[in-house]
C-alpha positions in Angstrom: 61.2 -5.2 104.6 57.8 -5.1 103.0 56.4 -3.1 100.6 52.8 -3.0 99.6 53.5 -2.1 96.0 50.9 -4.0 94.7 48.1 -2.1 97.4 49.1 1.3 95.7 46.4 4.2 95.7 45.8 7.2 94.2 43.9 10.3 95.1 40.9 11.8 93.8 42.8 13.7 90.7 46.4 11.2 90.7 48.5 14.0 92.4 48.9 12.0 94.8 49.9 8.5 95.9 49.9 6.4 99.3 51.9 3.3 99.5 51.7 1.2 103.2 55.1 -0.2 104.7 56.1 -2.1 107.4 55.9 0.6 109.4 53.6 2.6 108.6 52.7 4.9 105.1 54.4 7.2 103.0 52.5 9.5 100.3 54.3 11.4 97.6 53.5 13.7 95.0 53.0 12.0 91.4 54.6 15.2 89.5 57.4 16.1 90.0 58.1 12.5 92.3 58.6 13.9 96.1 58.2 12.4 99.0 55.0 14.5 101.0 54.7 12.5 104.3 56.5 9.5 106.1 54.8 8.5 109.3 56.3 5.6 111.4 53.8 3.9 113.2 55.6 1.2 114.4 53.1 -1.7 113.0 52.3 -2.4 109.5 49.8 -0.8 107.1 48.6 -2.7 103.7 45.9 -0.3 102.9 45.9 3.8 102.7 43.6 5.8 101.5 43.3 9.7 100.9 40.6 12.3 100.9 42.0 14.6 98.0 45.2 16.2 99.7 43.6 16.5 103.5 44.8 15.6 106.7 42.0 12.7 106.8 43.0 9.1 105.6 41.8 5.7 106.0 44.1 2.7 107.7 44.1 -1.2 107.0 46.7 -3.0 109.6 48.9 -5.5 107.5 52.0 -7.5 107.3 53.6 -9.4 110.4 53.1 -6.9 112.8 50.1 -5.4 111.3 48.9 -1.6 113.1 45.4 -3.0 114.0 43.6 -5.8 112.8 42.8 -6.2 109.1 38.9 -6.9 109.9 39.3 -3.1 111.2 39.1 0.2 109.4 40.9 3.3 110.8 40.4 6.9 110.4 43.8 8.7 110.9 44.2 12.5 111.3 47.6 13.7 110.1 47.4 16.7 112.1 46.6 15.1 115.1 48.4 12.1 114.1 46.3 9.9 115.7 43.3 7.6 115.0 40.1 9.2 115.7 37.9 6.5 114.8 37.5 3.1 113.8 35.2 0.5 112.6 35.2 -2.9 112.7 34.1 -6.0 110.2 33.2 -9.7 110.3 35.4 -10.3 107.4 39.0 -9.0 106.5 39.0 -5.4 104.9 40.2 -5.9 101.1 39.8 -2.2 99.9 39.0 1.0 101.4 38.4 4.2 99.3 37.4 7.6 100.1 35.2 10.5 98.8 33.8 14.0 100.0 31.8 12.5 102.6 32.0 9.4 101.9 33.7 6.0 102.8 33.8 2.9 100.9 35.2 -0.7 102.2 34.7 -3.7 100.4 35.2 -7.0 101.7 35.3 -10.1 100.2 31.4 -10.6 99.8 30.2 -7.2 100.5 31.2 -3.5 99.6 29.7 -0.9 102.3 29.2 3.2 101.9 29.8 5.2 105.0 28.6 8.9 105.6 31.7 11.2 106.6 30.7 13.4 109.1 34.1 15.1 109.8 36.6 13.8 112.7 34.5 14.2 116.0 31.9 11.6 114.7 32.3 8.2 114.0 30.9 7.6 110.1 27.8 5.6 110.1 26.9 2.7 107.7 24.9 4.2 104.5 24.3 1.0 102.7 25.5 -2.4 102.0 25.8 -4.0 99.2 26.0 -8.1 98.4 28.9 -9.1 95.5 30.4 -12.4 94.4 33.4 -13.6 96.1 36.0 -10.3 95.5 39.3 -11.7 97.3 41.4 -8.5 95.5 38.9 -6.0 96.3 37.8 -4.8 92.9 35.9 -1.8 93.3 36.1 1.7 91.8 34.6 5.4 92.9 34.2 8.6 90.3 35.7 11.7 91.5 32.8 13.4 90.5 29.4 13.3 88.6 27.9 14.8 85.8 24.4 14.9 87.5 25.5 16.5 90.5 22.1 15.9 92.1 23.2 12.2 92.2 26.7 11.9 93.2 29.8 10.0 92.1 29.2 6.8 90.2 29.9 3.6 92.3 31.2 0.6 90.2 31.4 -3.4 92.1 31.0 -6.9 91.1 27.7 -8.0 90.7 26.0 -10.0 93.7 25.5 -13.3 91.3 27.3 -13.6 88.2 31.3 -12.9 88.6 31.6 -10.9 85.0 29.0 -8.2 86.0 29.5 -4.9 87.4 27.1 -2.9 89.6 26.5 0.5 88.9 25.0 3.0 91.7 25.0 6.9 92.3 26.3 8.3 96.0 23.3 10.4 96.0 23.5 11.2 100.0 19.8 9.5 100.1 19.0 6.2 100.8 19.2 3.4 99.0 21.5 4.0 96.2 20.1 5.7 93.5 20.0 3.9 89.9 21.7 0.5 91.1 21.7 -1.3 87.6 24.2 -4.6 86.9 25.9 -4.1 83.4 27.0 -7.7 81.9 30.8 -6.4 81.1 32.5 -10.0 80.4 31.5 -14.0 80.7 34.6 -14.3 82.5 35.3 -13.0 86.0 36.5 -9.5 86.5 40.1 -8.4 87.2 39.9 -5.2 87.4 38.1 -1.9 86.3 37.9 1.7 86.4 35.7 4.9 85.9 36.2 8.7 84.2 36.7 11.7 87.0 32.8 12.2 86.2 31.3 8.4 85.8 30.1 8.9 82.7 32.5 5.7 81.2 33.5 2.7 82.8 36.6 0.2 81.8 37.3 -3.3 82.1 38.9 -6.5 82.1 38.5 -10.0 82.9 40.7 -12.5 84.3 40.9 -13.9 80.8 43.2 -10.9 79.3 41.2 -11.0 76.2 40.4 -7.3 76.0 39.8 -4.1 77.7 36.3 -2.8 77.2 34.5 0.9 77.9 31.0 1.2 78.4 29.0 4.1 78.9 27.6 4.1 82.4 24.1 5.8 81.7 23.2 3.8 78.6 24.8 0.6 80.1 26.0 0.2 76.0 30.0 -1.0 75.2 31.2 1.6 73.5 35.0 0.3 72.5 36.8 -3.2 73.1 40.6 -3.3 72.4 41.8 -6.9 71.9 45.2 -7.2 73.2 46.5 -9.6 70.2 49.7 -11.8 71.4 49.3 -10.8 75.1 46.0 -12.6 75.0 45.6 -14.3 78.1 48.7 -12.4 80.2 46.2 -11.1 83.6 45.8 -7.9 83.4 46.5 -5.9 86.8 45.3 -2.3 86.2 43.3 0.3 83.8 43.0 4.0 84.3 41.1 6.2 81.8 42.5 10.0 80.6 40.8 13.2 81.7 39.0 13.6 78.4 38.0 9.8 77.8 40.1 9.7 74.9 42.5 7.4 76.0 42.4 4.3 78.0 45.8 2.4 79.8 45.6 -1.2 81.0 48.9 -2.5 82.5 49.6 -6.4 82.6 52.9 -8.0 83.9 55.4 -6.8 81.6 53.5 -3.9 79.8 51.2 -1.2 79.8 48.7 -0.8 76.4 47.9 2.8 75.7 44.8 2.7 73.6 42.6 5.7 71.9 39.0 5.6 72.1 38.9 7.7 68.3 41.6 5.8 66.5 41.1 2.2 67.8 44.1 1.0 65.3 46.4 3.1 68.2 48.2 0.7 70.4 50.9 2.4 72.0 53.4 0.3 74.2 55.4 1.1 77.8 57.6 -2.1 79.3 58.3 -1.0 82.9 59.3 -4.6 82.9 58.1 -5.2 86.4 54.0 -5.6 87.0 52.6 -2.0 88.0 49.6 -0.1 89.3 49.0 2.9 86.4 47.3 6.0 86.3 46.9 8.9 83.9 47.9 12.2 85.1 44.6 13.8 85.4 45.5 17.7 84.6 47.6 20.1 85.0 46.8 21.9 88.2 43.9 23.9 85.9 41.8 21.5 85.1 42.6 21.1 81.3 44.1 18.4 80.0 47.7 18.6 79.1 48.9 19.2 75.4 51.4 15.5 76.3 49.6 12.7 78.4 51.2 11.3 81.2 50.6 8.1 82.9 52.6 6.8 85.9 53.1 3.5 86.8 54.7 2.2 90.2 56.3 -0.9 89.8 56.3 -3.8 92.8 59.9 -2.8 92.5 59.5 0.5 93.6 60.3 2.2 90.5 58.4 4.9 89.5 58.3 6.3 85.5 56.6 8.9 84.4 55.3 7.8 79.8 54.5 10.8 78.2 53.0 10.8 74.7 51.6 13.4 72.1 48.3 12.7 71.4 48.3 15.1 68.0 51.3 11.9 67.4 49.8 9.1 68.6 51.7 6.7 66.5 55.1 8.0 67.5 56.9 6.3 70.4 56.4 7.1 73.3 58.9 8.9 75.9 60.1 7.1 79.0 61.7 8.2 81.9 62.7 6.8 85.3 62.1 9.2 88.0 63.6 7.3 90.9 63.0 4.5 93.3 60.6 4.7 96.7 60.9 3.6 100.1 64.6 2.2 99.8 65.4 1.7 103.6 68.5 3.4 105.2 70.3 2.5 107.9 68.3 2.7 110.7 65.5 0.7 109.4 63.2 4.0 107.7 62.6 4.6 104.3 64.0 7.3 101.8 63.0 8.4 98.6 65.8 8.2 96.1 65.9 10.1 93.4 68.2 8.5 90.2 69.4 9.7 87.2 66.4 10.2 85.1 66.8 7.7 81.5 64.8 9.0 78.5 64.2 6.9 75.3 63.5 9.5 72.5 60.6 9.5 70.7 60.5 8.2 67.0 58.6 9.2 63.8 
């Protein structure tokens, strides 16, 4: 039964998480790990996407008996559970992300904004936006911006060279506001990531070289972490802490923890198996947590929860197994179950 473990996505803040199945999604809550919603559609899903905690998500049809077609993009309400809209592409859907009013889908040669004008209308095409050949769908949205007047930051591949990134501001005007391409690596991007307000961007190439930050305004690199005898292991995810203090980048075997003010900092986490990662963002308040947590969901299904002291940044970190997802019962659904939780101590 197939899992889509390596199509994992978060919501706007990481309290949440949608993973698609076989037959149909699942989302659960990041902390404490609980399963939120299990619908059985029947056909498969590959991608999910959630508006903060709403009832609103967006579809992708996948696997062998795939929901709709994976040119198509659905718009599900979970109260209605039911599509309400759909739209449809000349080339297969690759990601699909979604923001207060907004809808983003990338293909492999073009990424496309969407306004969101609630259920009864069907979103309409904001802008479009040429990128090099993007087979993973490497894309990434802010939550938020720091210029309100402009919107969330918008981050793809660059139309012509494959190591640039595209920078633009969800303004609610048209064009894009600001649309400037940052030279972030020679090499071809793997993947990438922005801070809740846009204001710092992350990446990697395909090399596995290093991790970079940038700042998005001044377009200037601001940090580059070398990842020393990993170099050239693909990395497969980077997420970046609530403050901008600390940036993750997870690779097949494990996940780098590095701080932006103490650049000889290199924690390590070995969930082993390759693994989408995420700090937790905050703590229901909106202040960042006296321990940082980052969860990672492995293509196993298992989910940890690494916690770490940043006032003891060079201590060890703590690890803990929180359970497994989507192990299927008897009758062919899925179950969250919950194991006994193992815990590595921390040491001075």
């Amino acid at each position: 039964m197939s899992l889509y473990l390596d199509r994992v996505s978060f919501n706007q803040d990481n309290s949440c998480f949608a993973i698609g199945t076989d037959f149909g999604f699942a989302i659960y809550n990041s902390d404490p790990l609980r399963e939120l919603v299990r619908r059985d559609l029947g056909h498969g899903v590959q991608h999910v996407a959630m508006l903060h905690r709403s009832n609103i998500l967006a579809l992708v049809g996948g696997g062998r008996d795939p929901l709709d077609s994976s040119n198509k993009v659905l718009i599900w309400d979970d109260n209605l559970q039911e599509v309400v809209s759909e739209i449809e592409f000349r080339m297969q859907v690759v990601a699909v992300v979604m923001r207060t009013e907004r809808l983003i889908v990338a293909t492999e040669l073009s990424v496309f904004v969407f306004k969101i004008f609630g259920t009864e209308t069907a979103p309409i095409l904001f802008e479009q936006i040429e990128t090099v050949d993007n087979p993973t769908g490497i894309l990434a949205v802010s939550s938020r911006s720091v210029q309100v007047a402009k919107g969330p930051v918008l981050a793809t591949l660059g139309r012509d060279q494959p190591g640039n990134v595209r920078l633009s501001h969800l303004d609610g005007g048209y064009p894009l506001q600001e649309s400037k391409e940052l030279k972030a690596h020679q090499y071809p991007i793997a993947c990438l990531a922005l801070s809740v307000d846009g204001v710092l961007l992350v990446t990697a190439s395909e090399r596995g070289k290093s991790v970079r930050v940038f700042d998005t305004k001044k377009q200037e690199r601001l940090h580059e972490f070398k990842l020393g005898y990993l170099w050239g292991t693909p990395i497969l995810c980077v997420s970046i802490s609530l403050n901008g203090s600390y940036v993750c980048a997870g690779n097949e075997r494990t996940i780098h923890v590095y701080d932006c003010n103490n650049p000889k900092v290199d924690l390590v986490f070995k969930p082993i198996q390759p693994c989408t990662c995420a700090f937790a963002l905050n703590d229901g308040r909106n202040r960042l947590l006296d321990e940082c947590y980052i969860f990672a969901i492995c293509r196993n299904s298992s989910f940890f929860r690494y916690a770490f002291n940043p006032s003891k940044a060079r201590t060890s970190p703590d690890q803990r197994l929180f359970g497994r997802l989507l192990k299927p019962d008897d009758s062919g659904m899925f179950k969250l179950m919950q194991q006994a939780k193992t815990e590595l101590k921390t040491s001075d």
